[in-house]
N, C-alpha and C positions, 0 to 999 in steps of 0.2 A: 357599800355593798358592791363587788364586782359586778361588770355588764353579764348579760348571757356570752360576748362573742369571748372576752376575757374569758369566763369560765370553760370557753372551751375550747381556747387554747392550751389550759392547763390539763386535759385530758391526758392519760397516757398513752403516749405514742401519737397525740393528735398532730401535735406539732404547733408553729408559730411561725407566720406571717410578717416580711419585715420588706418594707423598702430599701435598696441604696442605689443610687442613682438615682435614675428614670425605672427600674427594673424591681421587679417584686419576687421573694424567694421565700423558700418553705424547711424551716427547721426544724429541725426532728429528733426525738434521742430514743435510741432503738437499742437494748442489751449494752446500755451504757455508753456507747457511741454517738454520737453531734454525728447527722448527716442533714447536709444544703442542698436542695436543688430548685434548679429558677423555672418559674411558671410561665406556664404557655397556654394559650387559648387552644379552641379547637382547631385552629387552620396552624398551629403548629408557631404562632407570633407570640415572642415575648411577652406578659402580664405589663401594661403600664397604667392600670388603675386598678384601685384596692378591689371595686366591685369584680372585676374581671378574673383577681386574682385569687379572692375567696373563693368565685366557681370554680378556679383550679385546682384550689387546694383541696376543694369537698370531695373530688375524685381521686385525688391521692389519700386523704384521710380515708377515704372506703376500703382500700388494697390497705392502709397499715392497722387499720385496728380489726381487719379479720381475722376470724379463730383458727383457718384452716386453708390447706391451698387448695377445694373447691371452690370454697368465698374467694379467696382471688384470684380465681379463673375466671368468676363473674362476673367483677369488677374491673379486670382488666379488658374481659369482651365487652361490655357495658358500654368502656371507654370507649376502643378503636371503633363501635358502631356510630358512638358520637361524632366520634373522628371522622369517618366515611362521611356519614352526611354532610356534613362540613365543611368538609378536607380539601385537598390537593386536587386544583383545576387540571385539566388536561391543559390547558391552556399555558399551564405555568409547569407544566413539567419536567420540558426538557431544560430548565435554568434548575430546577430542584436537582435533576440529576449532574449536571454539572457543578452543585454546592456538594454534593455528597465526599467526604475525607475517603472511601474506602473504595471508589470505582477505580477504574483503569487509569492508567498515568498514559492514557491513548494520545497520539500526536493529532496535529489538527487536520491533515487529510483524513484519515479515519473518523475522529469526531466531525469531520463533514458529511460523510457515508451515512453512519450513525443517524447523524438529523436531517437525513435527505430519506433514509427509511422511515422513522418517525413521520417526517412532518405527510410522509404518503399514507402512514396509517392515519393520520389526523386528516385528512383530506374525504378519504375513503368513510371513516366514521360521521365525518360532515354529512355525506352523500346520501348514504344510508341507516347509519343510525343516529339522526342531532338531538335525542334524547339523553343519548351519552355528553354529559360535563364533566365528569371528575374521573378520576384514574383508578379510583374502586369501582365505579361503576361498571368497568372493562370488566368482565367474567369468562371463561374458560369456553363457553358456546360464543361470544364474541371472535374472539382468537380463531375460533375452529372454523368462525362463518367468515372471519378478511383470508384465512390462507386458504382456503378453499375456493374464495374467489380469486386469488392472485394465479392457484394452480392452473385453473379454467382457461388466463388469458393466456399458458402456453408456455411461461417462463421457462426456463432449464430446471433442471432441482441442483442446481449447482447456487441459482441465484435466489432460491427458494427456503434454501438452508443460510445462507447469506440473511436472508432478511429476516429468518427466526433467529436465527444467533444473535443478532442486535436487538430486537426486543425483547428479548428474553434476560439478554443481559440489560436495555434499560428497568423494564421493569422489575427486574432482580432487586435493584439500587433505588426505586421506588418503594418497596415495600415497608420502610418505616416512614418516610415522610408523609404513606397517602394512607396509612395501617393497613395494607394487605393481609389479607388472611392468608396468600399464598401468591406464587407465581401464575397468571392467566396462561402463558402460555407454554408452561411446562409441560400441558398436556398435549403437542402439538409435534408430531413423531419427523425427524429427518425425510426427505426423501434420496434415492440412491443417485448418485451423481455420476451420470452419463456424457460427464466432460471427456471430451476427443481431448488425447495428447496434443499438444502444438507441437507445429513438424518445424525441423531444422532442415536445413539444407547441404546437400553433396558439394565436397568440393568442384567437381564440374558446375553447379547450379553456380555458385558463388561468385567462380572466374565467370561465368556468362552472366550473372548481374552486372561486374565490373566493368567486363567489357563496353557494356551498353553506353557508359560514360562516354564510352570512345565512338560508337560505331552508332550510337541512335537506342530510342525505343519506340518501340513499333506496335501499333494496335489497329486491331482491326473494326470495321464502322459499317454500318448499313446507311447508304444514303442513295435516293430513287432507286429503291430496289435492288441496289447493287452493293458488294461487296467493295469496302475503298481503303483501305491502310494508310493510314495517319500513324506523324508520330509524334509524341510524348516529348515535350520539354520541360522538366523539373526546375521549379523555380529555385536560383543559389544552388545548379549541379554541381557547383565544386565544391561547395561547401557538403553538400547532401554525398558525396562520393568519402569524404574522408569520416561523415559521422558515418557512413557503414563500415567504413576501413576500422575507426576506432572502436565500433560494436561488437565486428568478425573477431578482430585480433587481439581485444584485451577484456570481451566476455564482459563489456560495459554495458548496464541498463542503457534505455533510449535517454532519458532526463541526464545521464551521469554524462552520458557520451554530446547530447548535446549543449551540454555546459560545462565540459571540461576547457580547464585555465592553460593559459600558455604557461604558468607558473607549475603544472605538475606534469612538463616536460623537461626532462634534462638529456642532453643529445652525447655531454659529454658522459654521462654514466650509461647512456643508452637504455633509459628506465622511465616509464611515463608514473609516476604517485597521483591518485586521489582518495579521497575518502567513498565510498557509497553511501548515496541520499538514503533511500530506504532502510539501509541495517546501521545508520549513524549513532541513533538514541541507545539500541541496544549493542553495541561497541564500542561505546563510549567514545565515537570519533574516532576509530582506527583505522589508518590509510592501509591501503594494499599499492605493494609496488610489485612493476610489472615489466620483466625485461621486453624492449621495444621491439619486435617483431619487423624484418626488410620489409616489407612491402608497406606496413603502415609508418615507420622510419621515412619512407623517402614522400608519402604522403603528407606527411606534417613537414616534412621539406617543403614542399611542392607551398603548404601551406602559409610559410613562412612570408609569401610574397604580398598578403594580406593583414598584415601583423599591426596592430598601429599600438601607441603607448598609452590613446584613452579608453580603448576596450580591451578589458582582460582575459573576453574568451576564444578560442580559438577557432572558432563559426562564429563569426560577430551576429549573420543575419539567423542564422539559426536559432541560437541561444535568443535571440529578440524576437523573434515566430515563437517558440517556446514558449515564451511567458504567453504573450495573449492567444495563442490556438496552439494548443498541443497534439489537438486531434486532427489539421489541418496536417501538421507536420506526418503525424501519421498515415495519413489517409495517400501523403505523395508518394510516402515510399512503399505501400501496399500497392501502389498504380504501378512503378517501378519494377516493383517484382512478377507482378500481371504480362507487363509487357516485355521483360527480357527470359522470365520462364515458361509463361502461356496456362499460370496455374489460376485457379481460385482462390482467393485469398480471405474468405471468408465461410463460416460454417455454414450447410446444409441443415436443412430441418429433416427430421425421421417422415418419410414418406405415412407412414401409419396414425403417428399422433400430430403429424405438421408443430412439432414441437423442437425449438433447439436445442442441438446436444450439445453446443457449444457457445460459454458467455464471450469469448474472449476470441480473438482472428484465429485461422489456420496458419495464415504466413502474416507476418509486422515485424517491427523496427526487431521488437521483443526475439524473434525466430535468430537474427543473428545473434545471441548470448549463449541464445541453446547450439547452435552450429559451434561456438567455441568450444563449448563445452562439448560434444561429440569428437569432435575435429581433436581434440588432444585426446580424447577416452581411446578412440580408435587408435590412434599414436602410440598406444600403452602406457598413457604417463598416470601416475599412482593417482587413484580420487583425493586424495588428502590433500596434493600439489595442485590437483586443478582448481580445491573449493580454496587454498590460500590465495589462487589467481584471483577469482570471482569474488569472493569475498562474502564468505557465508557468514549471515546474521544471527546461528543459533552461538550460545555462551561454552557452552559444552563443547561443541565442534573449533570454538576458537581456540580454546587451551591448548586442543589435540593438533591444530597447526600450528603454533609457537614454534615447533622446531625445525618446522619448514626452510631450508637456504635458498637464500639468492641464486647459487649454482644450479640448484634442485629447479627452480624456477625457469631458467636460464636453457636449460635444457628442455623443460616442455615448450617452451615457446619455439625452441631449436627445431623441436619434433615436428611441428606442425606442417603439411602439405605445401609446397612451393605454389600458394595462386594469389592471383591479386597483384603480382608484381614479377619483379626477375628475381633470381636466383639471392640466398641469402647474400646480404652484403654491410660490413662492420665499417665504423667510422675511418680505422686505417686502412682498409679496401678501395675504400673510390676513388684516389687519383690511380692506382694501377689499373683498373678499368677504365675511367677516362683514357688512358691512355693507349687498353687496347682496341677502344672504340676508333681510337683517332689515328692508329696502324690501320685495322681494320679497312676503312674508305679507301685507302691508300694500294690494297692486295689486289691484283687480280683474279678471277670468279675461283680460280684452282685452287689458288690457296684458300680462299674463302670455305670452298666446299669441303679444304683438309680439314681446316680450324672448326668449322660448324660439325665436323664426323668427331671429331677428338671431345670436343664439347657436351654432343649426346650422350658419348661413351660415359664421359664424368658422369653427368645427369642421371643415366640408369646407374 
């Protein structure tokens, strides 16, 4: 006589129970189709003992021999309540959402973002609510009680929306491993973003950043009551002089420009190639080339005197600041600009809510890309030529520059304001300059003052 468990396997539509491997699976024939699927316990782990996998199957047996899709509405909430209790640690969450096939193909500065907001709501939940363990347990008044505390401490809503969009989307990607019934904090509305534009700067600002190279920088200091003017010495200024030259003049991130190669300069096509860090993944690695602009030209001359064959970048010490303090690097050349413009270089808070309106500097490395970027718009060079310079990340806007030339190129660089340097000058140019340089010493003040009146004249 068959067992009871035998007999009801043979059930219709119960199904049947079978090991291979280490793993237990559940076989079914539903409207004349064989369908397999492998059992899993409550916490979502493989079946590897029969008792474990009977209970698994008793809950899928309930969902296929129901008469109607109420009964397997019930059966299936039945289940995910099981599941909740159960289920997915908070503890182990942010590795479940990194197992998930269907999130984001995010790079790993972003997923550092990501679990640097995470691990603040898990901090935060520590604090005040350690009742919460598991990721169902999160509910839609939880959500509503951390942003409203996050609001309170003043944040921007710049950075506010920032940290809803990442949970939101983690626990989007939660929702089947921990069985969510829904998203907690879907119900949790944007706030308006009160982000200040970052300001660029005038070609007069820029020559008098430049200058400073030359002539000092100067800041002012209170010491025994008195006003004292001190000045500013940037550590690697020569190096720190050409990463602006290369930010002003070819609309380079700070990361790009201070770890651009001696190898994506070439002096004889008079064109600097790199690719950009940031829109790499989604442009599949596409370089942007960039005719070389005189005054950044004679810079990476100047630079050449520094050159050696075991470092490839062209700021050895900058590019090795880089890596271990990126923000140090920043913070010099916000001083920089402090003391050869005299501006602030960081946002104000709203007198009213003492809240900032700004996550991100007023002036940084960052302001010289947006200067490029004005600096040629003003010049009237088409937007389409300026974003093939810069080198726009969207996929859509790449297409529409393909047909961008060299020439076309060539000429916005042409366009751009005479600062930073002298007067445009091409690789066949400078021995005939050298050589009026060295007539020049040679003239008496009259003729000096013809040549310097003829010269202006050019100029305007």
């Amino acid at each position: 006589m068959a067992s009871k468990t035998q007999l009801k396997t043979r059930e219709k539509g119960a199904g049947t129970i079978y090991l291979d491997g280490k793993r237990w699976y559940l076989k079914t024939r539903i409207g004349g189709k064989v369908k397999t699927a492998m059992l899993r316990n409550a916490d979502g782990v493989p079946c590897t003992t029969r008792p474990e996998a009977e209970r698994a199957a008793a809950g899928y047996r309930k969902i296929l021999l129901a008469d109607n899709r109420e009964e397997i509405a019930v059966h299936v909430a039945e289940a995910k309540k099981l599941k909740r209790r159960s289920g997915l640690r908070l503890a182990d969450a942010w590795e479940a959402y990194l197992d998930q096939p269907n999130r984001p193909d995010s790079g790993q500065r972003t997923l550092s973002t990501y679990r640097n907001i995470f691990d603040l709501f898990l901090k935060w939940l520590l604090n005040e609510r350690p009742d919460i363990q598991r990721v169902a347990e999160v509910d839609g008044d939880t959500a509503a009680e951390y942003f409203g505390y996050l609001w309170k401490s003043g944040i921007s809503g710049r950075t506010f929306n920032a940290y809803l969009q990442a949970l939101r989307l983690i626990f989007k990607h939660l929702e089947a491993p921990a069985a969510l019934d829904g998203n907690p904090f879907d119900g949790i509305g944007k706030k308006t973003n009160e982000t200040a534009v970052r300001k660029d700067f005038s070609a007069e600002q820029v020559q008098t950043i430049f200058d400073g190279f030359n002539n000092g920088f100067f800041y002012d200091t209170v010491a025994d009551g008195r006003t004292v003017q001190r000045e500013y010495k940037p550590l690697y200024a020569a190096e720190m002089r050409v990463l602006l030259y290369l930010c002003c003049f070819t609309g380079a991130r700070g990361q790009d420009g201070a770890l651009m190669r001696w190898n994506a300069v070439d002096f004889d096509a008079n064109t600097i190639t790199y690719t950009p860090k940031k829109t790499e993944r989604k442009t599949g690695g596409r370089p942007v080339v960039i005719p070389l602009f005189p005054p950044l030209r004679a810079a990476l001359r100047d630079a050449l005197e520094w050159q050696t064959d075991q470092v490839p970048y062209i700021l050895p010490h900058v590019a090795k600041r880089y890596f271990y303090n990126p923000t140090g690097l920043q913070k010099d050349v916000m001083k920089i600009i402090r003391c050869a413009l005299g501006v602030q270089t960081t946002a104000t808070k709203d007198e009213t809510t003492a809240r900032r309106k700004l996550a991100a500097n007023v002036y940084s490395l960052h302001s010289f890309r947006h200067t490029f970027v004005s600096l040629c718009a003003n010049a009237g060079v088409p937007e389409e030529v300026i974003a093939a310079i810069v080198g726009h990340g969207s996929p859509a806007m790449t297409r529409h520059y393909t047909h961008i030339s060299t020439e076309a190129k060539q000429k916005a660089i042409g366009a751009l304001p005479q600062i930073g340097g002298t007067a445009a000058v091409t690789p066949a140019d400078e021995p005939e300059r050298a050589e009026l340089a060295t007539l020049a010493r040679s003239l008496d003040i009259a003729a000096v003052r013809k040549l310097l009146n003829i010269a202006r004249s050019e100029h305007e």
